[in-house]
Each structure stands twice: as structure tokens, then as C-alpha cells.
C-alpha positions in Angstrom: -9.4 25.3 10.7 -8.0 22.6 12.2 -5.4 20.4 9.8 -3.9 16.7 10.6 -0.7 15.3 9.4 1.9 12.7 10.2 3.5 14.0 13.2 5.4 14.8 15.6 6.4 18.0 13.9 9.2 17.8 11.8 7.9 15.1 9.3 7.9 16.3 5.9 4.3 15.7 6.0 4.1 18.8 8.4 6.4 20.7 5.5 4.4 20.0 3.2 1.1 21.5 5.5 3.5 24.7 6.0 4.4 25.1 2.5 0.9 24.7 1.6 -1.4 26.9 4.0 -0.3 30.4 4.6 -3.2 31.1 6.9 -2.1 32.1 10.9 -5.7 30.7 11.6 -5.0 27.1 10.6 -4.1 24.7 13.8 -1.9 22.2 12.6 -2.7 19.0 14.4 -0.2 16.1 14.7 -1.6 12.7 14.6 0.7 9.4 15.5 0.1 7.7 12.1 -1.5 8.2 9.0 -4.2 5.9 9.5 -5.2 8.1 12.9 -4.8 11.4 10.7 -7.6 9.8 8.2 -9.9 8.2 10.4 -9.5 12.3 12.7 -11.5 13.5 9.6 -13.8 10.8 8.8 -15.2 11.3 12.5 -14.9 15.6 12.3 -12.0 15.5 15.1 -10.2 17.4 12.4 -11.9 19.7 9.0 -9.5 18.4 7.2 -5.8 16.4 6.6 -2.8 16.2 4.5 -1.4 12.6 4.2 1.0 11.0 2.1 -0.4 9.0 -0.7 2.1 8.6 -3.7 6.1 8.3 -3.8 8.1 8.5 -6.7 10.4 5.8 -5.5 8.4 3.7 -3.4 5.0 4.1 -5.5 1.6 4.3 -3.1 1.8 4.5 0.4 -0.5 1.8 2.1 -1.4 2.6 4.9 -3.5 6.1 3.3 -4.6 3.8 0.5 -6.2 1.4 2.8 -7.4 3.2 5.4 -9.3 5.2 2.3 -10.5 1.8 1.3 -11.5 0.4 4.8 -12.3 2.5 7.0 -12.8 6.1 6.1 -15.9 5.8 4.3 -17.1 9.6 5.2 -13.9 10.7 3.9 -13.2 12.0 0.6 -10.3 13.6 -1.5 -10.8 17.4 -2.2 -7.5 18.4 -3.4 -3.6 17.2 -3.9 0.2 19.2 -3.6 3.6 17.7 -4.4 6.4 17.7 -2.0 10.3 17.3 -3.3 11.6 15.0 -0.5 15.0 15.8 0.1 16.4 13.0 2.6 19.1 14.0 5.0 21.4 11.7 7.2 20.8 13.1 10.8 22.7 12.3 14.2 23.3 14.0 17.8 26.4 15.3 16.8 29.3 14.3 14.1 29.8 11.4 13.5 32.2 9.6 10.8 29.9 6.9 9.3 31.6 3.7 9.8 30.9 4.9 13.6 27.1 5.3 13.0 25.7 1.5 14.4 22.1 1.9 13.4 19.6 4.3 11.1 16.5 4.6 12.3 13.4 6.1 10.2 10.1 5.5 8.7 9.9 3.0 5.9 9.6 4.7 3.1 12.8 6.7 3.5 14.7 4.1 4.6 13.4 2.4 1.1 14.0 5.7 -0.7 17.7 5.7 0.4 18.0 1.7 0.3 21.1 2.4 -2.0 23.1 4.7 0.1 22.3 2.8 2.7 24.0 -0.6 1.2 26.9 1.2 0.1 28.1 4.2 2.7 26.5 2.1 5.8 26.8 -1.5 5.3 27.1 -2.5 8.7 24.5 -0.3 10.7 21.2 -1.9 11.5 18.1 -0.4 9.3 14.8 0.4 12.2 11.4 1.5 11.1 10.1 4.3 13.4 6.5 5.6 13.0 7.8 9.0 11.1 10.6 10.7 10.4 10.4 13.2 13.2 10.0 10.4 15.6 13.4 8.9 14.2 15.1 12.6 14.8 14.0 13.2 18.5 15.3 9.2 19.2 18.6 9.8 17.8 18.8 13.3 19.5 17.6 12.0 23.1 20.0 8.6 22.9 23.8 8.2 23.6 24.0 5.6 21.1 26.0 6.3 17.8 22.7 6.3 15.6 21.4 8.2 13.0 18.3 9.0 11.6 17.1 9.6 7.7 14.8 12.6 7.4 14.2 16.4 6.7 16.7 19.2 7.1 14.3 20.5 9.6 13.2 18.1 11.9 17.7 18.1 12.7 17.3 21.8 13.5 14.1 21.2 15.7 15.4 18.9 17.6 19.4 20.1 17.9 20.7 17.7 15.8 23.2 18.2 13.1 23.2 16.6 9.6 25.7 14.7 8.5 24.8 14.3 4.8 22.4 16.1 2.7 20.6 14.9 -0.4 20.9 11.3 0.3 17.7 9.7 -1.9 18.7 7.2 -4.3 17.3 9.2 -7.3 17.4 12.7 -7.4 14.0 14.1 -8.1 12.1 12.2 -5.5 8.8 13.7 -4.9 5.9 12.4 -2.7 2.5 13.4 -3.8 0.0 14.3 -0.7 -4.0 14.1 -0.9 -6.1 16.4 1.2 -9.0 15.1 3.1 -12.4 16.6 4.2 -15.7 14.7 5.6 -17.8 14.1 2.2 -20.4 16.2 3.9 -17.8 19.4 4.6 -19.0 22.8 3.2 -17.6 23.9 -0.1 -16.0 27.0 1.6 -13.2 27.4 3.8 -14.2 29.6 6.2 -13.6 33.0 6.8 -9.9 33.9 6.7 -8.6 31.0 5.2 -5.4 31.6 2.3 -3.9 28.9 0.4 -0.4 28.4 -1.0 -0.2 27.8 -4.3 -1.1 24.1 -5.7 -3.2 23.5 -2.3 -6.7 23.2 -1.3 -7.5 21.8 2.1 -11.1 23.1 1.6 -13.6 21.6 -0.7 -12.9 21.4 -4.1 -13.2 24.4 -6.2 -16.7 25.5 -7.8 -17.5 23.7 -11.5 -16.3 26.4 -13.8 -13.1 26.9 -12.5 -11.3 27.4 -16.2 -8.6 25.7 -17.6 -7.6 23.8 -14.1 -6.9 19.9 -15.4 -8.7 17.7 -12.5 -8.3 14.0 -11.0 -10.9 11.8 -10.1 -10.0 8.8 -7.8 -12.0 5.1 -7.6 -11.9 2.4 -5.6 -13.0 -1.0 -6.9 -13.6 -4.8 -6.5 -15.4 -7.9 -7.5 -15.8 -11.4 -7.2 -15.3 -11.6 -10.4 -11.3 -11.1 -10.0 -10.5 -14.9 -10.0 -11.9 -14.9 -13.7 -10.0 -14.2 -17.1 -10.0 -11.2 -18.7 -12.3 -9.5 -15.3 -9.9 -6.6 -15.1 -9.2 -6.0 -18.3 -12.9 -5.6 -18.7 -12.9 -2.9 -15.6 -10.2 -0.6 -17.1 -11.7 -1.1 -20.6 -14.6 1.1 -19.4 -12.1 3.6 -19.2 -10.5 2.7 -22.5 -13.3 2.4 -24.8 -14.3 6.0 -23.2 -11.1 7.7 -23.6 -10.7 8.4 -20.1 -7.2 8.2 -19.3 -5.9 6.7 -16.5 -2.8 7.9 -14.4 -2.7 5.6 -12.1 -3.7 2.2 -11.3 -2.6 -0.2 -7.3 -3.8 -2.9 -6.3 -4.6 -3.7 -2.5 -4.9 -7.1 -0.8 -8.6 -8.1 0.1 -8.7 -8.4 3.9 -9.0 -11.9 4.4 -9.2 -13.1 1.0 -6.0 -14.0 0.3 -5.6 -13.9 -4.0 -8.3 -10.9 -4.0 -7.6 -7.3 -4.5 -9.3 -4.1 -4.4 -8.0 -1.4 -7.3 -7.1 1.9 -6.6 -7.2 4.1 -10.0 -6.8 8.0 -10.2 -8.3 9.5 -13.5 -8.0 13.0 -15.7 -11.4 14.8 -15.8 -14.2 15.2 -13.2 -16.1 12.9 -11.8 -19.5 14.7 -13.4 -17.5 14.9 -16.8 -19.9 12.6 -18.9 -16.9 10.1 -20.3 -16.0 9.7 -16.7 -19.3 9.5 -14.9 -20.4 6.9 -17.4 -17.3 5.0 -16.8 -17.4 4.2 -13.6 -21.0 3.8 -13.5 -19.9 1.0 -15.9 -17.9 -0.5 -13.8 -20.9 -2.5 -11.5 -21.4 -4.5 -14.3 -18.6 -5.9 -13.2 -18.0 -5.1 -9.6 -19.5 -5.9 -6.4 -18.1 -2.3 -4.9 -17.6 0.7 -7.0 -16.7 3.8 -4.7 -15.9 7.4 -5.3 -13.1 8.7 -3.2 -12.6 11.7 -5.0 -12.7 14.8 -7.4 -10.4 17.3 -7.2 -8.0 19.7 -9.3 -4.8 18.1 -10.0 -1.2 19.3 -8.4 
């Protein structure tokens, strides 16, 4: 099987892959952004992928949400993990901190860690790279008194050595990731194939499977939005069925500045009758109602 994540290796996307497949038979294939490592599956460069969808601190990641939304239409959700993120300060060697002139790293550490950042580094310039690996192997290749935010790891990888550990603003940060598989994948893994605990890059598990408490994930919009009362009326269908939601985002309309498209994830399966008849519901009132997913919950 071959498996796409946020590269270059080092990200914690790729520790979360690791911690989650313990098959020798799985290629792990780096992509250079998330949106590449979603639209690999939806045309079958990949079987499957593991991206980032959820943070703790920084609340949905975008770019998986909309690339779900937009342009992965094949694509669909067959399982999710949970990853403790554990942010580390990285350079090319010690440094004292009021020496360190710039951090670089993706944006969602560098928001994870904004207040260690204003308060041990006030001075540094803040850079967005495209992952957290990418921000290691540029600190460790420059001469520059940088440093980088990102997993214990990718320092060892690339022969740097960490100047603080632990550095997340709260303690129990956690990003939730989403596997991905064509809608049209086979419900088996192949031959071979062992999962970690809590992970299912294959399709989802057979109806039956006892006592496992699922998600189910919608995506929704309507020309209705610019009306009172229009989503209150969407996540009533929920309500008034006792489907319970845990969690609802909102995503600009391209183009259509003031319009959104609404992300919501769900208890139960999709063929559960409370949720089915839900979102069915929901095109009384929409103008796109679309199933990204069923799947057992982390």
C-alpha cells in the first residue's frame, strides 16, 4: 500500500503514519503539501493518506478542509487517529535565545507556540515554511542563527539539536488526522496489511463491528445563507433528530465573498436512520449536501 502525508519526512504527519501502520509493506509517500497529498488519492496516485484536519489550539486546518470541499470529490474519509503534538525549539547547534534572529515553521506551530514565541523570542522574525520538516532541514543547511519549531525527530534526522522541548502554549495539544481512500477503494486492505491501534487507512470497518462509537462528516451550502434563521434551520435537522454534533466550521465560498460552506462531523453512521434522515433533510434547505465520510471515531 502506498500511504501520503505532509512531507519531507520528519513532519509529525509522518509520526503520526509510523505510529499508526505497523505494516513493513506500507510505502510511505511524502507529498509537498496537504492539498497535493489529497488530490494523490482522489486521482489513485496513492491508496490512501493521512492528513491533518483538526488542532486543539488552532481548530481546523484549511487547507484539508477545502481541498475535501473543492476539489477531492472522489475522496472520502474512512478512518481518524489523534496525535499529541509536542513542539520543540530546533537549531544547527546551541544557541542562547536572544542569539536566535528568526523561527521558521509551518503555521500552525508557529500559532500553537504564538505565546512562547512573544515572550522567550521577541525579537526574532516568525517565517511560515511548507512543514515542519522543511523548517528543520533550512535551519540545519543555513549559517544563519535560526531556529525552527517542530518534532523531536525531524532535529535528530537532520543533525540538529534541540534547544527547548515542550514548547506549545497549552499542554495537551493534540492534532486529530483523517485517513483518505478513493470512495470507490475496496473494503479490504490487502494482504499483509497490520494496523496500530486507533488507525484504519483501509476502508472502514464492516457494519457490525460492536460497540465501536462512529463519526460521520458533511459538507454543506445554500443560497439560502443570506436569510434569517437558514442555518439554524440546517443544524435543527440534527437537533430535532438527536443527532449530536461534535463539530461544526465554516469555509469561505470561492468567490462569493459573505457565503460559506459548513463543515460538520457527527456521532453515528451515516446509514444509522436518525442520521441518514438528517442529512437527507438538509436539501430542503441546501443547494449541496455531500457525504465526505463514515468512519469509526479515534
Amino acid at each position: 500500500m502506498r500511504l501520503g502525508y505532509l512531507g519531507p519526512p520528519g513532519t509529525f504527519s509522518e509520526e503520526a503514519a509510523r505510529q499508526a501502520v505497523a505494516d513493513g509493506d506500507t510505502e510511505l509517500v511524502p507529498f509537498a503539501s496537504i492539498h497535493e497529498a489529497v488530490v494523490a488519492v482522489d486521482r489513485g496516485a496513492v491508496e490512501r493518506a493521512l492528513v491533518p484536519v483538526e488542532n486543539s489550539l488552532e481548530g481546523g486546518v484549511s487547507a484539508t478542509l477545502d481541498a475535501l470541499a473543492w476539489d477531492a470529490h472522489d475522496t472520502t474519509i474512512v478512518g481518524e487517529t489523534i496525535l499529541p503534538i509536542r513542539n520543540c525549539l530546533i537549531a544547527r547547534e546551541a544557541l542562547a535565545l536572544d542569539a536566535i534572529e528568526a523561527v521558521i515553521s509551518h503555521p500552525q506551530p508557529l500559532a500553537q507556540c504564538a505565546r512562547f514565541l512573544r515572550s522567550e523570542l521577541p525579537r526574532a522574525a516568525v517565517r511560515a515554511a511548507a512543514s515542519t520538516a522543511d523548517a528543520v532541514r533550512t535551519v540545519a543547511e543555513a549559517s544563519d542563527p535560526w531556529a525552527a519549531l517542530g518534532p523531536r525527530g525531524a532535529a535528530e534526522r537532520y543533525g540538529c539539536v534541540v534547544l527547548r522541548e515542550e514548547i506549545d502554549d497549552e499542554p495537551g495539544n493534540a492534532t486529530r488526522f483523517v485517513w483518505l481512500a478513493r470512495a470507490d477503494a475496496s473494503a479490504t486492505l490487502g494482504a499483509g496489511a497490520t494496523l496500530g491501534a486507533g488507525a484504519i487507512p483501509g476502508a472502514a470497518p464492516t457494519p457490525g463491528s460492536a460497540d465501536v462509537p462512529w463519526k460521520t462528516s458533511v459538507v454543506f451550502t445554500g443560497a439560502g445563507d443570506a436569510q434569517p434563521g437558514w442555518l439554524v434551520r440546517c443544524l435543527s435537522e440534527f437537533a430535532f433528530r438527536g443527532v449530536n454534533l461534535t463539530k461544526i466550521e465554516s469555509r469561505p465560498m470561492r468567490g462569493r465573498l459573505g457565503h460559506y460552506l459548513f463543515h460538520v462531523d457527527t456521532e453515528g453512521r451515516a446509514d444509522d436512520a436518525s442520521v441518514a434522515e438528517a442529512v437527507a433533510a438538509l436539501h430542503a434547505h441546501c443547494d449541496e449536501v455531500r457525504l465526505l465520510g463514515t468512519y469509526p471515531a479515534a
